[in-house]
C-alpha positions in Angstrom: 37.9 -18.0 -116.4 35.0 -19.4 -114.2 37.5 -22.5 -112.6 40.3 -19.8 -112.3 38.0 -17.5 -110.3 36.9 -19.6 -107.9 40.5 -21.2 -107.1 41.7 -17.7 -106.6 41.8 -15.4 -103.3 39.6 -11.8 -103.4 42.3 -10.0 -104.4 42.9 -12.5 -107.6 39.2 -12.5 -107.9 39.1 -8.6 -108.3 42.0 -8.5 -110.4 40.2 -10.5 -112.8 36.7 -8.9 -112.4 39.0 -5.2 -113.5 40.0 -7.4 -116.9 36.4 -7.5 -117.5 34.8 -4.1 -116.2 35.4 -0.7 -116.7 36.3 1.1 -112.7 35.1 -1.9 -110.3 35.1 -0.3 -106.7 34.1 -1.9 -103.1 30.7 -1.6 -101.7 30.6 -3.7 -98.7 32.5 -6.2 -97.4 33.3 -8.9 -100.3 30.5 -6.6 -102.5 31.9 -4.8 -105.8 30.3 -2.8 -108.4 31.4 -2.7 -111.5 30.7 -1.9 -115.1 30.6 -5.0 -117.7 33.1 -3.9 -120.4 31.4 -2.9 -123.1 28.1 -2.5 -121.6 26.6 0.7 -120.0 24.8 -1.3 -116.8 25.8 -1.1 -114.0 26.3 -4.4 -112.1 26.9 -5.9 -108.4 29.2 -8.8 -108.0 29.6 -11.1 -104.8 32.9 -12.8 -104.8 31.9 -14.9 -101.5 30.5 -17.9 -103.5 34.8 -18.0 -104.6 36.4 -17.8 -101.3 37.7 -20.5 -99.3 35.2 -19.5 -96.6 32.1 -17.7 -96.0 32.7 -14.2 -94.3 30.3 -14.8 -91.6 28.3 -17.8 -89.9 24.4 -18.2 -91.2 21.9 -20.8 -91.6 19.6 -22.9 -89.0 20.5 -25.6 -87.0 17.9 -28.0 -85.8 18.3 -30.7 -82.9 15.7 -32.6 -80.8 17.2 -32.4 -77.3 18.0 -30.2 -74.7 21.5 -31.5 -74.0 22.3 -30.8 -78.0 20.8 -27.5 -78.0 22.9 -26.5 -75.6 26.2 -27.9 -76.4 25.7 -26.1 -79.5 24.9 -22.7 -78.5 28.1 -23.2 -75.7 30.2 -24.0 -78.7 28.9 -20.8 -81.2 27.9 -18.2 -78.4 29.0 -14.9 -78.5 27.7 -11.5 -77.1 25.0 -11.4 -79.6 23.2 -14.8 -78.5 19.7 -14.6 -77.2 17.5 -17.4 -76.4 13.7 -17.8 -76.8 11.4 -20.3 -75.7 7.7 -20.6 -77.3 5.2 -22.6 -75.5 2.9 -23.2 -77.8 5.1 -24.7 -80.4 7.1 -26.8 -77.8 10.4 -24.8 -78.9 13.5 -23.1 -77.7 15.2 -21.0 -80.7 19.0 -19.5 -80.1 19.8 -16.9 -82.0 23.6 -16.6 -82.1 23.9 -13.1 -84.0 21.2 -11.5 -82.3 21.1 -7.7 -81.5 24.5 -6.6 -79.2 23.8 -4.2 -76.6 27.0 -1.8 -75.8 26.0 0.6 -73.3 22.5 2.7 -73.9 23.1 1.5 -77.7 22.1 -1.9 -79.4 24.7 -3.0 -81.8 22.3 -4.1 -84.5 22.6 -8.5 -85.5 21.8 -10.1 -88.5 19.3 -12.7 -86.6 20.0 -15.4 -89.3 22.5 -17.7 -87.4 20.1 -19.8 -85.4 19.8 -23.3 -83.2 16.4 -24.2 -82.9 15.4 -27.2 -80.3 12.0 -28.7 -81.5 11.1 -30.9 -78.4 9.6 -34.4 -79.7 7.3 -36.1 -77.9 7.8 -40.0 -76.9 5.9 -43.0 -78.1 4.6 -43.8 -74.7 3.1 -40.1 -74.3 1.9 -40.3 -77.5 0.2 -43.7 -76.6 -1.3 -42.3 -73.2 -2.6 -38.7 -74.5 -3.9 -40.6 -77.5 -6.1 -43.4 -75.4 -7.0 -40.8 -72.7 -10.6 -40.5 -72.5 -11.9 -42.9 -75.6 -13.5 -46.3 -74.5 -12.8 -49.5 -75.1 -14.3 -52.9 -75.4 -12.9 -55.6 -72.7 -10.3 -57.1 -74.6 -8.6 -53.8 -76.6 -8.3 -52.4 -73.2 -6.4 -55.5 -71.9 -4.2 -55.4 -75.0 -3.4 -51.5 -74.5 -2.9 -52.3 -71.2 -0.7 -55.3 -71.7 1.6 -53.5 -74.5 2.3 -50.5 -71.8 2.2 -52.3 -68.9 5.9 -51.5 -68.6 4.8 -47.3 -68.0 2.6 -48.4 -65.1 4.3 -47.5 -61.6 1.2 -48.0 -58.8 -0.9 -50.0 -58.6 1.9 -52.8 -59.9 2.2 -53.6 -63.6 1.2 -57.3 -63.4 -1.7 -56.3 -61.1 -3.3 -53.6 -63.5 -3.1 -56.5 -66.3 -4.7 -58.7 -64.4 -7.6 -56.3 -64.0 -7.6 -55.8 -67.9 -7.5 -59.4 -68.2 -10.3 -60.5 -65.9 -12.8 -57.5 -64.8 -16.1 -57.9 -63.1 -18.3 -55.2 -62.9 -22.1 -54.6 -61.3 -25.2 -52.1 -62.4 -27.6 -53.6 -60.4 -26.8 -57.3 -61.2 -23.4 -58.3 -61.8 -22.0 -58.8 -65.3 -18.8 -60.3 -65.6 -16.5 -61.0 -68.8 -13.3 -62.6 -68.5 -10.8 -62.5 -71.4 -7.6 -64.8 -71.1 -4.7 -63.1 -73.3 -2.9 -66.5 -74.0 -6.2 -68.4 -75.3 -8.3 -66.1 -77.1 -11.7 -67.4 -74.7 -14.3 -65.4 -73.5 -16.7 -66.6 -70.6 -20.0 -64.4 -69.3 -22.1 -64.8 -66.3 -24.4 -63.1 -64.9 -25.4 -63.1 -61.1 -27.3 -60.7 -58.4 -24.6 -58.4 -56.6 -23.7 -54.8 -55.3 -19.9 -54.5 -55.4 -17.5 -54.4 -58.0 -14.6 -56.7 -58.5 -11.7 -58.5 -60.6 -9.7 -61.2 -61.5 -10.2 -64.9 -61.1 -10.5 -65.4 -57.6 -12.8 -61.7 -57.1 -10.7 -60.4 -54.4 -8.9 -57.9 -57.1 -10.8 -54.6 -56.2 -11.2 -52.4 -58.9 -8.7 -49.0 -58.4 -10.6 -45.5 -58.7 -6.9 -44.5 -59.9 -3.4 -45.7 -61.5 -0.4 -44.0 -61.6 2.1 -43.7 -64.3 5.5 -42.5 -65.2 5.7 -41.0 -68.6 8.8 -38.8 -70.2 6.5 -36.4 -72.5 9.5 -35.5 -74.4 13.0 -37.3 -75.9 15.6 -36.2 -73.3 13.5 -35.7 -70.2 13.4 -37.3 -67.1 9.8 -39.5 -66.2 6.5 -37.7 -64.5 4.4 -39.2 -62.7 1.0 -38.3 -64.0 -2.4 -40.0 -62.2 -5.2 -41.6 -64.8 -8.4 -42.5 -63.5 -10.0 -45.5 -64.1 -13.7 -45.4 -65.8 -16.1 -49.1 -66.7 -20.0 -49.1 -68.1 -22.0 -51.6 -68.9 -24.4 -51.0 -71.5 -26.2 -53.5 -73.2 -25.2 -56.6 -72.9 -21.6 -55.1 -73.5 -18.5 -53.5 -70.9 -16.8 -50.8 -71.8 -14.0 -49.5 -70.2 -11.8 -46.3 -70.3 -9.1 -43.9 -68.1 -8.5 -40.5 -68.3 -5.4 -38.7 -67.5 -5.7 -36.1 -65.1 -4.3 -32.6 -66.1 -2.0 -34.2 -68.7 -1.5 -30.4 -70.3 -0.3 -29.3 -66.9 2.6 -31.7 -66.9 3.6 -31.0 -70.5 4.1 -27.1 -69.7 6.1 -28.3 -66.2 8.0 -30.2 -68.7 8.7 -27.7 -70.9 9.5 -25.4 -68.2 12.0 -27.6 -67.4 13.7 -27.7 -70.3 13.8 -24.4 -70.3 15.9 -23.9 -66.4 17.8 -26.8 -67.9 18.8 -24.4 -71.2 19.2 -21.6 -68.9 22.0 -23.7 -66.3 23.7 -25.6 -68.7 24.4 -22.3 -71.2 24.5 -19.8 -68.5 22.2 -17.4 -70.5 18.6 -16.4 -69.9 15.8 -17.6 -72.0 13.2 -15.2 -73.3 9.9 -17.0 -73.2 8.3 -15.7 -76.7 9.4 -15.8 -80.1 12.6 -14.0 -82.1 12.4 -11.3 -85.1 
């Protein structure tokens, strides 16, 4: 009886539910109550599980991209779409059966057919945020440096890694370590100066600043975001570091981006907050 159900259309399926209950009657769309033969209960039967298709559209619909989100919601839109973007979790949500308006009067929406955009953020950004801040002996900053040299914009690439590679740096006398990439060797000496200097030939200056261009999420253009360079010398030993200034500031211009980028390519206003 099951396999004939299910291969039926509702009214088959109702015919067959009357074989087996006493006075089955609608209660909502695709809903029936009826009572089992034989038994006193009252029961509620959904024959939606049987049809062909659902009667409406539910579920949640996740994507990592902008461009995605939107082509979505441009494809499954209808008046009851609303859009809302929450900061904090670095997501847009569309709700696609969302409350109506009609006139001074809501129509009232399910709010369970839904596109959600959960921004991810890049390796490199990752990288960056991650390094920001902590130092680092000579040579694991020159390996940093060298594996994201690529993400560098100004001062040039090659010239940042040669500072990695070779830095010179003064606290009273001049202490200077040189670490060659390609052979592994260290060299130190130690002589009376008062400026600060890199690479082979000492006529590297050190930068105060670099710049670089970092996408902080997958589907965004680059931003250019300033780090500033840091070196101590502490014992015997140089430490070095950078710090990326206001790197919270570009993430939320970022995301604000996203979000005029949602609004123009779905022509529909995002709500910054979060739906029902």
């Amino acid at each position: 009886m099951t396999d004939q159900i299910t291969q039926t259309p509702e009214a088959q399926i109702v015919a067959d539910l009357a074989q087996r209950a006493a006075d089955p009657h609608p209660l909502s769309d695709g809903v029936w109550g009826v009572v089992l033969a034989g038994d006193a209960r009252h029961d509620l039967i959904d024959v939606e599980p049987h049809l062909a298709h659902p009667r409406r559209k539910r579920g949640t619909i996740s994507v990592d991209r902008p461009v995605s989100l939107a082509a979505y919601v441009n494809a499954h839109s209808g008046p009851g779409t609303a859009l809302y973007a929450d900061q904090r979790r670095l997501r847009v949500v569309a709700v696609l059966n969302d409350h109506v308006p009609e006139g001074d009067v809501s129509c009232p929406g399910f709010g369970d057919y839904r596109a959600v955009l959960d921004l991810l953020p890049t390796p490199e950004w990752t990288a960056w945020r991650t390094a920001s801040g902590k130092w680092m002996g000579q040579e694991d900053f020159a390996d940093f440096v060298e594996e994201h040299v690529d993400d560098v914009v100004t001062p040039p690439g090659a010239d940042l890694l040669e500072l990695a590679r070779t830095f010179e740096a003064t606290k009273g006398a001049q202490f200077r370590s040189a670490v060659r990439l390609d052979s592994g060797q260290r060299q130190l000496t130690y002589s009376e100066t008062i400026d600060a200097r890199a690479g082979q030939s000492g006529q590297v200056v050190i930068p105060e600043r670099f710049t670089l261009g970092l996408a902080p999420f997958d589907g965004v253009d680059a931003y250019r975001i300033e780090a500033r360079l840091r070196y101590r010398i502490g014992e015997g030993a140089l430490r070095l570091a950078f710090v990326l200034d206001h790197a919270d500031r570009v993430q939320r211009c970022a995301f604000d981006d996203v979000v005029q980028t949602v609004e123009a390519d779905t022509a529909r206003p995002v709500f910054f907050g979060t739906p029902r």
